[in-house]
C-alpha positions, 0 to 999 in steps of 0.5 A: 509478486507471487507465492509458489507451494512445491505442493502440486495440492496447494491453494493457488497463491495470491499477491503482491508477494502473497495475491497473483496466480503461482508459477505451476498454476500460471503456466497451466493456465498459459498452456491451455490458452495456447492448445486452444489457439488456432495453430497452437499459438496466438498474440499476446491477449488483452490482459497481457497488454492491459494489465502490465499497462495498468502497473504502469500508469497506476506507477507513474500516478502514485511516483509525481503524486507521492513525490509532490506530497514529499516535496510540499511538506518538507519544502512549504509546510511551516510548521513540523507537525506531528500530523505532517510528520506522519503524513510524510512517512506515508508518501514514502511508504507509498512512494516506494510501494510504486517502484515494485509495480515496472517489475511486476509489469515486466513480469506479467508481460513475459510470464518470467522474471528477467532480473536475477534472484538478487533482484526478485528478493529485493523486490520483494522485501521493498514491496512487502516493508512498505505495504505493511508500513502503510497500514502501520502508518494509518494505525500511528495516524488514528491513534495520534487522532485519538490523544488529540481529539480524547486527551488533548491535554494529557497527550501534549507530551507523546504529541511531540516532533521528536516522538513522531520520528521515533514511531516513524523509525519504529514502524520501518523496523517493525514492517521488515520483523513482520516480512522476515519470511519473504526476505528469507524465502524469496527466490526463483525456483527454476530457470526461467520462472517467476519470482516466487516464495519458495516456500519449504516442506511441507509448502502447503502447511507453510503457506497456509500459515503464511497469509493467516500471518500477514491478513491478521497482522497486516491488515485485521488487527491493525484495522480494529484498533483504528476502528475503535480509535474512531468510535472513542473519537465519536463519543467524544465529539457527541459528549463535547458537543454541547460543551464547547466554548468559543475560545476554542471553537476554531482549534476544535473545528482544525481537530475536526478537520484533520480527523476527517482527512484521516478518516477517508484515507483510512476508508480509501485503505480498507476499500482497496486492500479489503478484497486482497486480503477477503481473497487471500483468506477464501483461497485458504478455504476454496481452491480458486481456479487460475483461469480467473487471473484477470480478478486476480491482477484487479484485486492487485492492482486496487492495492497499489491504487491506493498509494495514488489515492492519499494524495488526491485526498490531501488536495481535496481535504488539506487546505496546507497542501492546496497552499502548498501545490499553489506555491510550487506551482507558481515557482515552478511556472516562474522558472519557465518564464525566467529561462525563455529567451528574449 
């Protein structure tokens, strides 16, 4: 999705619902692509069919990805961690995120958003609630990492199922009190236009305002805590190290491993979301010209990405979930088998 300033001085925007081209810029950009085509007009370009295209794919990954993560915790997982509980949150924070990517498709193809205002407020909140539930996700997820591994002891009693679905509810809430600017503004300013925030007099002023927000509390403060919930986690494996006995070698090194998963789908947030968000920030300080909407629609679609990497990542690490792929897929392959006829 996109911002849109009334100020014809304001800083293209960039979007999911903060990092792609404005309207006003787009349509510039579009119109000098058209008076510089032979006879005025021309094909649709690689980007317009590259970068819809994209969306697509990177949503169809993320949707049987995530969904298998969903599947295999509730339907294998034998024991209702807190660690699963979390992950669990996750998939559906990114299983949603994906369902915003067919419209954004539609979007870039057509240069218009064919679905009504109702439908480009909807989108937009869904999208902003679960790309801030996401980070918020990992922030729970690191911090749960630091009672386990630091005060296993003292925090056996926050460590609890029940407590871990209280936080879950209480990051969902969290998210939609942190993206109540992109449910109130949310529209489509002109007919036959993008959807946009409106944003109020002075637009300038309000969108400024609006990504130094969402960067710091979506993204900059979040990520320091996780930073120095690894760093305690660190000084307490080297301090420990030295200190371990064997009757709890195998819990320690289980602590270990579960840390480590956490720690690269932390890495795998940061890669994907850091130059949506470093971009956000130089387009506040230097007005980045529309032409450059491929960069743009990368740095986009890296975020979404993203969504499709935690699974990977719970494949390759997770010895719970590569048991619990093995089963669905045995069961799955069962049902083939049971219906062929004879």
């Amino acid at each position: 999705m996109q911002e849109n300033g009334s100020s014809a001085s304001a800083p293209p925007a960039l979007a999911s619902f903060l990092l792609s081209l404005n309207g006003s810029d787009m349509d510039e950009a579009l119109n000098s692509t058209n008076a510089t085509s032979p006879g005025g007009s021309s094909g649709p370009s690689a980007a317009e069919i590259l970068i819809p295209l994209t969306y697509i794919v990177v949503c169809i990954v993320g949707l049987g990805g995530n969904t298998l993560v969903i599947h295999i915790v509730l339907r294998y997982s034998k024991i209702e961690s807190v660690t699963n509980i979390y992950i669990l949150n996750l998939a559906i924070a990114d299983e949603l995120f994906m369902f915003g990517l067919p419209f954004m498709a539609v979007q870039n193809a057509f240069h218009l958003w064919p679905f009504g205002s109702f439908m480009c407020r909807l989108v937009m909140t869904v999208d902003s609630i679960n790309q801030f539930t996401s980070i918020f996700c990992l922030t729970v997820m690191s911090v749960d990492r630091y009672l386990a591994v630091v005060h296993p002891i003292r925090s056996s009693k926050w460590r609890h199922p029940q407590v871990a679905k209280t936080v879950n509810c209480t990051v969902w809430a969290l998210s939609f009190l942190v993206v109540l600017p992109v449910v109130i503004f949310a529209n489509i300013p002109k007919a036959g236009g993008t959807c946009n925030i409106a944003w109020p007099q002075p637009a300038n002023v309000w969108q400024t305002a609006f990504i130094v927000y969402t960067s710091t509390v979506g993204f900059f403060c979040p990520l320091l805590i996780i930073c120095l919930c690894y760093v305690f986690i660190l000084f307490k494996i080297r301090s420990s190290a030295k200190k371990v006995h064997a009757t709890s070698t195998k819990r320690r090194k289980s602590e270990r491993k579960v840390t480590h998963m956490v720690v690269i789908i932390v890495a795998m947030f940061v890669f994907c979301w850091l130059p949506f968000y470093a971009l956000n920030i130089v387009n506040l300080l230097v007005s980045l010209p529309p032409e450059h909407q491929g960069l743009y629609s990368f740095v986009v679609v890296l975020g979404y990405a993203n969504s499709c990497a935690n699974p990977i990542v719970y494949c390759f690490l997770s010895d719970n979930f590569k048991k619990g792929f093995r089963k669905a897929l045995c069961r799955s392959t069962r049902k083939v088998e049971n219906h062929e006829p004879v």
